[in-house]
C-alpha positions as CSV (number, residue, x, y, z in Angstrom):
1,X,-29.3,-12.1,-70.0
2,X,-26.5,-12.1,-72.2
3,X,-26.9,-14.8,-75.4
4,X,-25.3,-17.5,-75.2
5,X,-23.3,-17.2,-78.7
6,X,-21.2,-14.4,-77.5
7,X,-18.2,-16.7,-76.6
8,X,-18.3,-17.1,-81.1
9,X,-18.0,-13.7,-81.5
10,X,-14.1,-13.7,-80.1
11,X,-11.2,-14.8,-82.1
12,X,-9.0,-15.5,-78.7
13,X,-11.3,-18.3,-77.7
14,X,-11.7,-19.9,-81.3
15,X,-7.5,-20.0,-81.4
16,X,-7.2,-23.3,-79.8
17,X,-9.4,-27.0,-79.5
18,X,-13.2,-26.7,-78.3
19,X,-13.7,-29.3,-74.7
20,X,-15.5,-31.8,-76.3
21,X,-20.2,-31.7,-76.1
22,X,-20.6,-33.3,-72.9
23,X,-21.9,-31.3,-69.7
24,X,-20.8,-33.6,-67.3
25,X,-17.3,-33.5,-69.2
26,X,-16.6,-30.1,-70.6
27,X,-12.9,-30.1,-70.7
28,X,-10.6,-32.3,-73.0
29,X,-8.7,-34.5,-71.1
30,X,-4.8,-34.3,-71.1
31,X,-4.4,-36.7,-73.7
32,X,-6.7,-35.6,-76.3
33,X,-4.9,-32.0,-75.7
34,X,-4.0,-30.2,-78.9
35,X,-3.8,-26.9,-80.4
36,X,-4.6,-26.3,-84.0
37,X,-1.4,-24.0,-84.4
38,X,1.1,-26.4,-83.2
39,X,-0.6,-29.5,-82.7
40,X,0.6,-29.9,-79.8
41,X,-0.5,-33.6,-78.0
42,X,1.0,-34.9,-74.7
43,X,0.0,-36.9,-72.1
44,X,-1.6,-37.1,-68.7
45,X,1.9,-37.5,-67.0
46,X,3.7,-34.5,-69.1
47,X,0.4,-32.6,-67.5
48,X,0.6,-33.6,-63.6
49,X,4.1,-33.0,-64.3
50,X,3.5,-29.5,-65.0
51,X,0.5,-29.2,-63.2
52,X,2.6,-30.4,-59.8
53,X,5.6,-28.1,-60.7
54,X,3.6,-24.8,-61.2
55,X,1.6,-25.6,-58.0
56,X,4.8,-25.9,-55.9
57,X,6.4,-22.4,-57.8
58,X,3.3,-20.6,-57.6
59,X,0.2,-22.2,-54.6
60,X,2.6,-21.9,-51.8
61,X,4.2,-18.6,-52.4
62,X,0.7,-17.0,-53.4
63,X,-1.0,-18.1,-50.3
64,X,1.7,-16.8,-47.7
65,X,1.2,-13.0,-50.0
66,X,-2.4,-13.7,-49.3
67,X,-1.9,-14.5,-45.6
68,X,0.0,-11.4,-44.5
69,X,-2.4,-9.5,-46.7
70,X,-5.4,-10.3,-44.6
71,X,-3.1,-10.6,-41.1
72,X,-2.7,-6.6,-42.1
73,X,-6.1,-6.0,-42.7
74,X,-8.1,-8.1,-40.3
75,X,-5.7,-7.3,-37.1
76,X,-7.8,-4.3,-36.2
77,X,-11.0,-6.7,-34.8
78,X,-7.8,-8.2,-32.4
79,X,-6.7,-4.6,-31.7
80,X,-9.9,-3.5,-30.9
81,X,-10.3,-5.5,-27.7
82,X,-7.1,-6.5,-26.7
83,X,-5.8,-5.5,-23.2
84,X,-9.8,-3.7,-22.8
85,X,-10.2,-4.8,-19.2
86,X,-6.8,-2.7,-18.1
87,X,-8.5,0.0,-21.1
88,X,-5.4,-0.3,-23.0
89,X,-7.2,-1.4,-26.1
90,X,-7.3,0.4,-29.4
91,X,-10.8,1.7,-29.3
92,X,-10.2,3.3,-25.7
93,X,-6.7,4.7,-26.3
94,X,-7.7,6.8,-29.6
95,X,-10.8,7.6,-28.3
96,X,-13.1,6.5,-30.5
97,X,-16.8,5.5,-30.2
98,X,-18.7,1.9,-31.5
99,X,-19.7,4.1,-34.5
100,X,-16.5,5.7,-35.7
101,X,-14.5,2.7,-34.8
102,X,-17.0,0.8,-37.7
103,X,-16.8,4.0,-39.8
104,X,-12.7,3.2,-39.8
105,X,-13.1,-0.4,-40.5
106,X,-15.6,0.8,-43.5
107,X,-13.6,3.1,-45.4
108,X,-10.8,0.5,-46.0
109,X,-13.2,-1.1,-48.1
110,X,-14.5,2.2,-50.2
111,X,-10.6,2.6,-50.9
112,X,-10.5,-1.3,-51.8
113,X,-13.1,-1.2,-54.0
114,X,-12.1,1.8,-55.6
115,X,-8.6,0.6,-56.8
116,X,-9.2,-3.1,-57.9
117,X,-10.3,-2.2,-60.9
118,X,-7.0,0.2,-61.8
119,X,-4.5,-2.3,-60.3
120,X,-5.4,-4.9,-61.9
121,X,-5.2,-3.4,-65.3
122,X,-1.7,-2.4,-64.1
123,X,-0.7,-6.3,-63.3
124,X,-0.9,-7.1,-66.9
125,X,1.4,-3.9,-67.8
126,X,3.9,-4.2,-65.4
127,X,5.4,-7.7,-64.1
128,X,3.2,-9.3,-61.9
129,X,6.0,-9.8,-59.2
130,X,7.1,-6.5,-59.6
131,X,3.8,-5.0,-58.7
132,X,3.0,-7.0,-56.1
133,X,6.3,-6.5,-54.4
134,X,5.7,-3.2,-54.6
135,X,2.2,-3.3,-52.9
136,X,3.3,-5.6,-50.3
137,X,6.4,-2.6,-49.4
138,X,3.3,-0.3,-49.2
139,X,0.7,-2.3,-47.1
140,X,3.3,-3.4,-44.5
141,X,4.3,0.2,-44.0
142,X,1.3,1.3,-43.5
143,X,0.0,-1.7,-41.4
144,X,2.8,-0.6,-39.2
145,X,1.7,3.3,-39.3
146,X,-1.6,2.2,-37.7
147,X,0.5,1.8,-34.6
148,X,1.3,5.3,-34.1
149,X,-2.6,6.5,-34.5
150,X,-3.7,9.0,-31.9
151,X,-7.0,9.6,-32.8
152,X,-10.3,8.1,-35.0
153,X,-9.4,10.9,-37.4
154,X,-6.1,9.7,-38.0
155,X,-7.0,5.6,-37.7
156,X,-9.3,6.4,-40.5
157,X,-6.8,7.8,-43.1
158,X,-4.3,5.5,-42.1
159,X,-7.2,2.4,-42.9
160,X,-8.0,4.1,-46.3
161,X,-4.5,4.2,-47.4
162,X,-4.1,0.5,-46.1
163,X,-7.2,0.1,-48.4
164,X,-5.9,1.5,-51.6
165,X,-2.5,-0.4,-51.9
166,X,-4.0,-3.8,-50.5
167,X,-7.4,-4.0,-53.3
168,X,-4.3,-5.4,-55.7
169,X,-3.5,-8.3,-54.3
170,X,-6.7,-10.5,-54.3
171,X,-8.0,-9.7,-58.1
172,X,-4.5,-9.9,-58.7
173,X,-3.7,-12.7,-57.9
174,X,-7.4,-14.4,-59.2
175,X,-6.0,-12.4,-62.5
176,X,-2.4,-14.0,-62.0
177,X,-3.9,-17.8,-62.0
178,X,-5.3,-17.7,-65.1
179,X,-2.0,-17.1,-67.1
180,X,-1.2,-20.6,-65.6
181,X,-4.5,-22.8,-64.9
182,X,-7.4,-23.7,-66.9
183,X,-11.1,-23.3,-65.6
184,X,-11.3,-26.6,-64.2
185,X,-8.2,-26.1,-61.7
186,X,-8.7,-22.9,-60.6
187,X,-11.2,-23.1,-57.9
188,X,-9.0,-25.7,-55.6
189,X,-6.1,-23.7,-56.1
190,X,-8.1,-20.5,-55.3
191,X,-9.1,-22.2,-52.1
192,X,-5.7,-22.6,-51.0
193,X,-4.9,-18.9,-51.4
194,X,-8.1,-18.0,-49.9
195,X,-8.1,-20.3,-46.8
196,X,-4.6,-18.1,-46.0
197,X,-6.9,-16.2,-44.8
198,X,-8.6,-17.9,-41.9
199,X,-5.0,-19.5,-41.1
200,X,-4.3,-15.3,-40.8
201,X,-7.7,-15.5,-38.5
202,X,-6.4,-18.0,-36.3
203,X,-2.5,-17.1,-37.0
204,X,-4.0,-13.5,-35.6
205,X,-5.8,-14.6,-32.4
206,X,-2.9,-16.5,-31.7
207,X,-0.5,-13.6,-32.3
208,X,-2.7,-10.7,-30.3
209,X,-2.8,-13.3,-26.9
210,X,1.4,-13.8,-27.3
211,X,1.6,-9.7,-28.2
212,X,-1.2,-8.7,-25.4
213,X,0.1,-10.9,-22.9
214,X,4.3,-10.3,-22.9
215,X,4.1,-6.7,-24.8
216,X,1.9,-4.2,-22.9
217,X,3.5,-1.5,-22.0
218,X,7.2,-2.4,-23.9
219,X,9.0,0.6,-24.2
220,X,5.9,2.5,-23.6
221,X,3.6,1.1,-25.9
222,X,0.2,-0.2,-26.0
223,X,0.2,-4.5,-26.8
224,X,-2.0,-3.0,-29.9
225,X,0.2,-0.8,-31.0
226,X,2.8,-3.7,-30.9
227,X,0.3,-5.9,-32.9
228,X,0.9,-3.5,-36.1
229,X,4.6,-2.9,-36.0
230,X,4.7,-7.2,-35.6
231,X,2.0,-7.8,-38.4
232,X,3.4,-4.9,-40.8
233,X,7.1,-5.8,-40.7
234,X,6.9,-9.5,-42.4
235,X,5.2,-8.1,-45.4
236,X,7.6,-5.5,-45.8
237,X,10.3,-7.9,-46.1
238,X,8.6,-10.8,-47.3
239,X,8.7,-8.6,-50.9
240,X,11.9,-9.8,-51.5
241,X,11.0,-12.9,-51.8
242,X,8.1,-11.8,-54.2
243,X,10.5,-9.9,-56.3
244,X,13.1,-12.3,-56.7
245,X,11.2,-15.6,-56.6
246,X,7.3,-15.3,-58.2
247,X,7.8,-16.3,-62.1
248,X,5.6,-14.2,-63.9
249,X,4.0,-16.0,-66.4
250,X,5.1,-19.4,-68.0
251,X,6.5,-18.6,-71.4
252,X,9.3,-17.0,-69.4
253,X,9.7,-19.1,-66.0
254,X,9.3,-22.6,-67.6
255,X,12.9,-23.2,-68.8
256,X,12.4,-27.1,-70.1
257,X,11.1,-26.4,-74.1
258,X,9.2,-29.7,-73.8
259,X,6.8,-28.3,-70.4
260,X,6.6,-24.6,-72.4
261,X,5.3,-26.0,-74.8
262,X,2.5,-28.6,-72.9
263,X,1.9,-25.4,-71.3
264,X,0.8,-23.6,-74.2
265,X,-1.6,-26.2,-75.8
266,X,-3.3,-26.8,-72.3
267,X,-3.8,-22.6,-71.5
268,X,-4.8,-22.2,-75.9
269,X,-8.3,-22.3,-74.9
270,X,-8.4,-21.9,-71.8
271,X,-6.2,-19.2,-70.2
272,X,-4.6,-15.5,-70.4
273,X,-1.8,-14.4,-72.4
274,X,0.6,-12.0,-72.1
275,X,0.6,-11.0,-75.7
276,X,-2.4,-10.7,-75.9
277,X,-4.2,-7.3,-76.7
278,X,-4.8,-4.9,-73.7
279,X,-8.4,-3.9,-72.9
280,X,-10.3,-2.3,-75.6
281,X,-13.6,0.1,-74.9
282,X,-15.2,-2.5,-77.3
283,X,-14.3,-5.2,-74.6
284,X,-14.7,-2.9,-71.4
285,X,-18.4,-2.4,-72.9
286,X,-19.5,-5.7,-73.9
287,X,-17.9,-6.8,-69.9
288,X,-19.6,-4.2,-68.6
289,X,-22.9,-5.1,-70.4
290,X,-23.0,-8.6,-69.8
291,X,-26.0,-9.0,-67.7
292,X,-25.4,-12.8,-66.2
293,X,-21.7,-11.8,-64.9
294,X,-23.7,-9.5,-62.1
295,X,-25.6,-12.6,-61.0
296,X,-21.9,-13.7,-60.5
297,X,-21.5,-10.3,-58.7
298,X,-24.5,-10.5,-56.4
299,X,-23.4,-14.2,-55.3
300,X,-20.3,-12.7,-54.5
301,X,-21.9,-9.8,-52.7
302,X,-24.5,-12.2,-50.8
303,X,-21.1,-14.6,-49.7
304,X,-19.3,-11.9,-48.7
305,X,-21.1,-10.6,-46.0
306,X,-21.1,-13.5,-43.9
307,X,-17.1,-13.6,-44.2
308,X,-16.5,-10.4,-43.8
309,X,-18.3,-10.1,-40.4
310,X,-16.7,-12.8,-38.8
311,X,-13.2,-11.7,-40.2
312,X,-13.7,-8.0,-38.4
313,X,-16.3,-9.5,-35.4
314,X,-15.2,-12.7,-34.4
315,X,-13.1,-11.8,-31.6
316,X,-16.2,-9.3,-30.2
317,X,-18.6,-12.3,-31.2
318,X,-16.1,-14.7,-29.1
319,X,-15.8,-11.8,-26.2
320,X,-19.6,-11.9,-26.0
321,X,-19.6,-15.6,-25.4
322,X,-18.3,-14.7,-22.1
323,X,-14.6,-15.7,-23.0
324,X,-12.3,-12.6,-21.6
325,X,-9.4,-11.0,-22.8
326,X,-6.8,-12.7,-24.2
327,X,-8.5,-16.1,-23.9
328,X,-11.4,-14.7,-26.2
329,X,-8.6,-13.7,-28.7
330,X,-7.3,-17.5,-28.6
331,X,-10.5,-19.1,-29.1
332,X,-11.1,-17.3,-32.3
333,X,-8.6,-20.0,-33.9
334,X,-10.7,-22.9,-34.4
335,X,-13.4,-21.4,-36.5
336,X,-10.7,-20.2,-39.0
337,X,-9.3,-23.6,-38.8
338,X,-12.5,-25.6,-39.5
339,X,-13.3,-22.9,-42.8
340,X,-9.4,-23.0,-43.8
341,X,-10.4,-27.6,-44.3
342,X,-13.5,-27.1,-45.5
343,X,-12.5,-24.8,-47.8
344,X,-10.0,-26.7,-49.6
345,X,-12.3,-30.2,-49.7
346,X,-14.8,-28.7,-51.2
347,X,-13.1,-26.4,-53.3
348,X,-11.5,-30.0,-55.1
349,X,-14.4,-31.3,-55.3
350,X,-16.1,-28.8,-57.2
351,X,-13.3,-28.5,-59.8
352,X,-13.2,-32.4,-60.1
353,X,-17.1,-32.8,-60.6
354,X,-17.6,-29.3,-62.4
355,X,-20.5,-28.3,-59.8
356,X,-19.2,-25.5,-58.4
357,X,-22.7,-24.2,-58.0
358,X,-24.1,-27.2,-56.0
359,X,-21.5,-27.7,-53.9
360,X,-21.4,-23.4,-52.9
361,X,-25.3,-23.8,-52.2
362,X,-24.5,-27.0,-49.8
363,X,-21.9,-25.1,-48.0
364,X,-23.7,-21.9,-47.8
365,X,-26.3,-24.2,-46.5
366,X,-23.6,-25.5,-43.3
367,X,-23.9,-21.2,-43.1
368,X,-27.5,-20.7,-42.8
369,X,-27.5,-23.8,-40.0
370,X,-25.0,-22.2,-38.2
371,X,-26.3,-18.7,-38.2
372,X,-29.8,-19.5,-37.5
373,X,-29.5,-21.6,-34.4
374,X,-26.6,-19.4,-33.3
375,X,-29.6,-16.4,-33.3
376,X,-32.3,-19.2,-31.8
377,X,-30.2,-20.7,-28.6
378,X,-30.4,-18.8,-25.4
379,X,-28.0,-15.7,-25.1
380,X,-26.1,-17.8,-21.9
381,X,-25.8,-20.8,-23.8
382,X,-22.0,-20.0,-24.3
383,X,-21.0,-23.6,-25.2
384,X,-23.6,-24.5,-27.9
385,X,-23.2,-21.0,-29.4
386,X,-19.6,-21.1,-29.6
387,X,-20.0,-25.0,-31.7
388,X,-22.9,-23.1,-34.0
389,X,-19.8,-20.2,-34.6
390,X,-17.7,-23.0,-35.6
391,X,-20.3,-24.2,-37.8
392,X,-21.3,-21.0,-39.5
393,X,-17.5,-20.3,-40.5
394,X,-16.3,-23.4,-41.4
395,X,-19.9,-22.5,-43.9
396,X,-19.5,-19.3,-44.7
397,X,-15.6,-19.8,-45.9
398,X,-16.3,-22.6,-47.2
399,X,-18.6,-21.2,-49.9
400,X,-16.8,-18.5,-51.7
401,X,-13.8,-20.0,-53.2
402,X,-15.9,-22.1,-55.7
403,X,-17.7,-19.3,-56.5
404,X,-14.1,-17.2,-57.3
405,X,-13.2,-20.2,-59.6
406,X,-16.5,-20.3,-61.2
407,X,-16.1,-16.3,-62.0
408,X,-12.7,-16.6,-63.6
409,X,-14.5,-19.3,-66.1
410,X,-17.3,-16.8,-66.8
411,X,-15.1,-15.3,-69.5
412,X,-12.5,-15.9,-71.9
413,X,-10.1,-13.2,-73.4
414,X,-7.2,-11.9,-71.5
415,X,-8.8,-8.6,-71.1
416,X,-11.9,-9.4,-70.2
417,X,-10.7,-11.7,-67.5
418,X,-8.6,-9.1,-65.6
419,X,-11.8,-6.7,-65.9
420,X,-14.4,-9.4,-64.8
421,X,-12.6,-10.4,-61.9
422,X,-11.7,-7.1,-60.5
423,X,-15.6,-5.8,-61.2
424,X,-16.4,-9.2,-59.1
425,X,-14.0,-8.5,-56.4
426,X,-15.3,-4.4,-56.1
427,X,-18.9,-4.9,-56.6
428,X,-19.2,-8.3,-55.3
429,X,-16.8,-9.0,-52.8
430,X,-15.8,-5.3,-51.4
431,X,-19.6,-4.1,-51.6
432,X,-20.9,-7.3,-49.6
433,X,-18.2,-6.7,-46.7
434,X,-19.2,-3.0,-46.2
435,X,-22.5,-4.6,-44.7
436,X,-21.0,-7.2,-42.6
437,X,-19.0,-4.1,-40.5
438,X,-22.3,-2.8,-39.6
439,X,-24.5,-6.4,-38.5
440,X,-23.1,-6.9,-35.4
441,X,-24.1,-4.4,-33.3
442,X,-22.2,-3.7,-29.7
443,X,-25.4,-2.4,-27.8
444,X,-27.1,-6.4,-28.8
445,X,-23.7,-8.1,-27.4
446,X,-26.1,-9.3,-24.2
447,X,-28.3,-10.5,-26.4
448,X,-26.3,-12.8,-28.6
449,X,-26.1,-10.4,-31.7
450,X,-29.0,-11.5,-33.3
451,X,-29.2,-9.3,-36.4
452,X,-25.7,-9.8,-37.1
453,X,-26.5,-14.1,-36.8
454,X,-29.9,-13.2,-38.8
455,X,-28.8,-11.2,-41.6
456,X,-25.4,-13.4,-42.4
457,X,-28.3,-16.6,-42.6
458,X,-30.1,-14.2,-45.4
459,X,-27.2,-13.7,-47.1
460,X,-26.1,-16.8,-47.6
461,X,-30.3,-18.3,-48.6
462,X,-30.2,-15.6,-51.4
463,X,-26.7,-16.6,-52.7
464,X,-28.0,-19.9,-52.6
465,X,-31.2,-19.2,-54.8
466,X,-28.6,-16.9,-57.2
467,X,-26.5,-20.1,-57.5
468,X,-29.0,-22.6,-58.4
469,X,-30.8,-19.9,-60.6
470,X,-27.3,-19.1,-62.3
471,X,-26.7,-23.3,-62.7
472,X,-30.2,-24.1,-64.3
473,X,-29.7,-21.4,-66.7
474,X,-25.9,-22.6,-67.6
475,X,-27.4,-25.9,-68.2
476,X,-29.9,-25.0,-70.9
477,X,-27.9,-23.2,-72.2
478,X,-25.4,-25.8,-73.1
479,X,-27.9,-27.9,-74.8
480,X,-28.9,-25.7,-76.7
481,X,-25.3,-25.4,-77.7
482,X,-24.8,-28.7,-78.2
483,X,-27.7,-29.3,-80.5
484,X,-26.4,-26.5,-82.3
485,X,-23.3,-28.2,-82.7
486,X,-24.6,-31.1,-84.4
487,X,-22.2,-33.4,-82.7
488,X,-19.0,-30.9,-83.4
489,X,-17.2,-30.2,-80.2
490,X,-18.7,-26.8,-78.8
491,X,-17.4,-24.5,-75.8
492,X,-19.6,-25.3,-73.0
493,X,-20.8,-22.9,-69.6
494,X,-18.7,-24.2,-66.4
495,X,-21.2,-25.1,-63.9
C-alpha cells in the first residue's frame, strides 16, 4: 500500500489550513475557516450562503446533463423489447441474435472506457461548459443515428461512437465538482447527479410505453426507432443551455468579491484549481502507482456490476416476470424510483457522519438481500420477485454514490484528481458494467435468471469486504498521523 505521508510530499495540499486531529471530525468547520495566504475567516452563514447558491447554479443543471446522458445510453434495454409480440422490436427488425445484441451493448463500454481518461484531461484545458456542450451535440446525434440501424453490424458502430463522446460526461462532471466542493459535500451532491439516472430508468420505461403505444408504424417507422430520434433530440438542444448557462469554475462565475473570496479559503485545502499546474509524468506515475486507489477501483468495479445489469436488463428481468409488452416497460419505474431516494438519503448521511464506507457496505447489504432471495423464490412467484427487484435496486444504486464521493477525497492536487477519477470511472466503473451485459442470460428467463440474481449478490459481498478492508486501514492510518502530529492539526484519510 501506498504510505501514508505521501499527502506531505505535495506543496498544493500544504497551501492552505490542515482539518483539525479528530477522526470523527476531519474537516474545519465554517467558522474556524482560514487560509494562510489571505487569512481569510467567515462564517457558517457566508458558507450556506455560498454553499446554497452554487448548488442551485450548478446540482440542478448537472443532473438533467446526467439524465439525458444515461436516457441515450440505457434506451437500447427499452428498444430491445418494445412492440416484440407484433416483432417490431429492435432485436427482430436488425436481425440480430441474444449474443450480438449483448456484443452491441458491450462495445459502448470498451469505447467508454477508452476515452475517460483523454477527455477528462481535455475538461481542465478547455471550458468545462464548452466541452460538455460539445459532447452533449455529439451523443444526441448519434443517439438519434441508432434509429436508422439496419443491421447488428451497423447498431454496433453506431453504440461505439455513442460510447466515445458520452465517457466525458460522468468523470467530467465528478472532475467538475471538485473546483467547487470540498470532500465532505461531494458525495450528496454526487448522489443527486447520479440518481438522474434511475429518474432516466423510470423517465425511460415511461417514455418507450407512450412511444410504443401511439408511435408504431408513424410515417413508417418502428416505435424503437422513434425511441432514439425522441431520446436524442433533447440533448442536442439541451447544449445550449450548457453553453450559455454552466459557470465554469468560481473565480470567474461568482461575481460578489465577498462569496469569491469565502470560496477560496473553503476549496485552499480542499479543492481543484484552475491555475494550477497540468498533469506531470511525475504526478501520472505516482497516481498510477498508488496501490490503495485500486482498492477504490475494485469497489467501483464490484458496485458496478449490479447497476449496470439492471440499467441494460431491467425491462427483460420485468418481461420475465410475466409482465408483457408495454406494461413490462411501465413497471420498470418503481425500482429506479426507490434507488433514485435511497440514493440521496444515504448519500447525506455519509457526507454528514464521514462514513461513507459503512454506510456503502449497509446498502450494498439491501443488494445482496435483494438478489439472493430474488434467485431463492420460485421462478412463478412473479409478485414476491418483482418486491425483491425493488429491493435489490433501491441497494445496488444506493451504494455507489458514496463510494464516487469517497474517490474524489482519495487525492488532493488538481491533477491528480482529474486522473484518479477518470482511472476510477474506466477501470472501476466501465470494466464492472462490461460483466453485468453478460449475467442475465435469455435462455435462463424461465428460470428466474439466476446467475444474473447470483453473481450481482457476489458483487456486491466482495465490495462490501473491499470497503470495510479500505475503512480499517484509513483508520490506523490516521492515528498514526495524529500521534505524529503531536497535537498539531494533520490532514486526515476520509472515511
Amino acid at each position: 500500500m501506498a504510505s501514508n505521508q505521501a499527502y506531505d510530499r505535495d506543496p498544493e495540499k500544504a497551501a492552505g489550513v490542515a482539518p483539525p486531529a479528530d477522526p470523527k471530525s476531519p474537516e474545519v468547520t465554517a467558522d474556524e475557516a482560514e487560509t494562510d495566504d489571505a487569512a481569510t475567516s467567515y462564517t457558517r452563514g457566508e458558507e450556506r450562503a455560498l454553499l446554497w447558491r452554487q448548488d442551485l447554479t450548478i446540482i440542478p443543471l448537472s443532473a438533467f446533463i446526467y439524465l439525458l446522458c444515461y436516457l441515450d445510453r440505457s434506451n437500447i434495454g427499452n428498444a430491445r423489447i418494445l412492440n416484440a409480440s407484433t416483432g417490431n422490436d429492435m432485436q427482430t427488425e436488425i436481425g440480430a441474435t441474444h449474443y450480438q445484441f449483448n456484443i452491441a451493448l458491450m462495445i459502448f463500454l470498451v469505447a467508454y472506457a477508452l476515452f475517460e481518461v483523454p477527455s477528462n484531461m481535455l475538461l481542465k484545458k478547455l471550458r468545462p461548459s464548452r466541452w460538455l456542450a460539445f459532447l452533449m451535440v455529439a451523443w444526441g446525434s448519434v443517439t438519434m443515428g441508432l434509429g436508422g440501424v439496419t443491421s447488428f453490424a451497423g447498431a454496433a458502430g453506431v453504440r461505439f461512437l455513442l460510447g466515445v463522446f458520452e465517457a466525458g460526461l460522468f468523470p467530467g462532471l465528478m472532475y467538475y465538482l471538485t473546483f467547487w466542493y470540498r470532500g465532505d459535500e461531494r458525495s450528496v451532491r454526487i448522489a443527486f447527479i447520479l440518481a438522474s439516472a434511475t429518474l432516466a430508468g423510470a423517465f425511460g420505461g415511461a417514455i418507450a410505453y407512450a412511444v410504443g403505444s401511439g408511435m408504431n408504424g408513424l410515417a413508417g417507422l418502428s416505435a424503437w426507432r422513434w425511441l432514439f430520434i425522441v431520446e436524442g433530440a433533447p440533448s442536442c438542444v439541451s447544449a445550449l443551455l450548457v453553453w450559455f448557462f454552466l459557470p465554469d469554475y468560481p473565480d470567474e462565475a461568482l461575481k460578489n468579491p465577498r462569496q469569491r473570496e469565502v470560496a477560496a479559503a473553503r476549496l485552499a485545502v480542499e479543492g481543484s484549481h484552475r491555475s494550477h499546474r497540468t498533469m506531470t509524468w511525475a504526478d501520472a506515475k505516482a497516481t498510477l502507482l498508488d496501490a490503495r486507489l485500486y482498492v477504490h477501483y475494485a469497489i467501483l468495479f464490484c458496485t458496478c456490476v449490479p447497476f449496470s445489469s439492471l440499467s441494460l436488463f431491467a425491462p427483460s428481468i420485468v418481461s420475465g416476470l410475466g409482465f408483457k409488452d408495454l406494461n413490462a416497460q411501465l413497471l420498470t419505474v418503481p425500482p429506479y424510483v426507490a434507488g433514485y431516494v435511497v440514493q440521496v438519503l444515504v448519500s447525506y448521511s455519509a457526507d454528514r457522519h464521514n462514513a461513507r464506507a459503512l454506510h456503502s457496505s449497509a446498502t450494498a447489504l439491501l443488494g445482496v438481500v435483494g438478489f439472493v432471495a430474488s434467485a431463492l423464490l420460485p421462478p412463478d412467484a412473479y409478485h414476491a420477485r418483482y418486491g425483491t427487484l425493488v429491493i435489490a435496486a433501491a441497494g445496488s444504486f444506493g451504494c455507489i454514490p458514496p463510494v464516487l464521493g469517497w474517490l474524489t477525497c482519495s487525492v488532493h492536487t488538481t491533477a491528480s484528481v482529474g486522473l484518479t477519477i477518470a482511472l476510477g470511472i474506466s477501470l472501476g466503473s466501465t470494466m464492472g458494467q462490461i460483466p453485468g451485459v453478460w449475467i442475465y442470460k435469455a435462455e435462463e428467463r424461465d428460470r428466474g435468471y439466476p446467475t444474473g440474481h447470483w453473481v450481482n449478490a457476489a458483487m456486491l459481498l466482495v465490495a462490501m469486504a473491499c470497503m470495510i478492508g479500505l475503512r480499517v486501514m484509513y483508520g490506523r492510518w490516521n492515528e498514526k498521523l495524529m500521534r505524529e502530529g503531536g497535537g498539531r492539526n494533520v490532514r486526515l484519510y476520509k472515511l
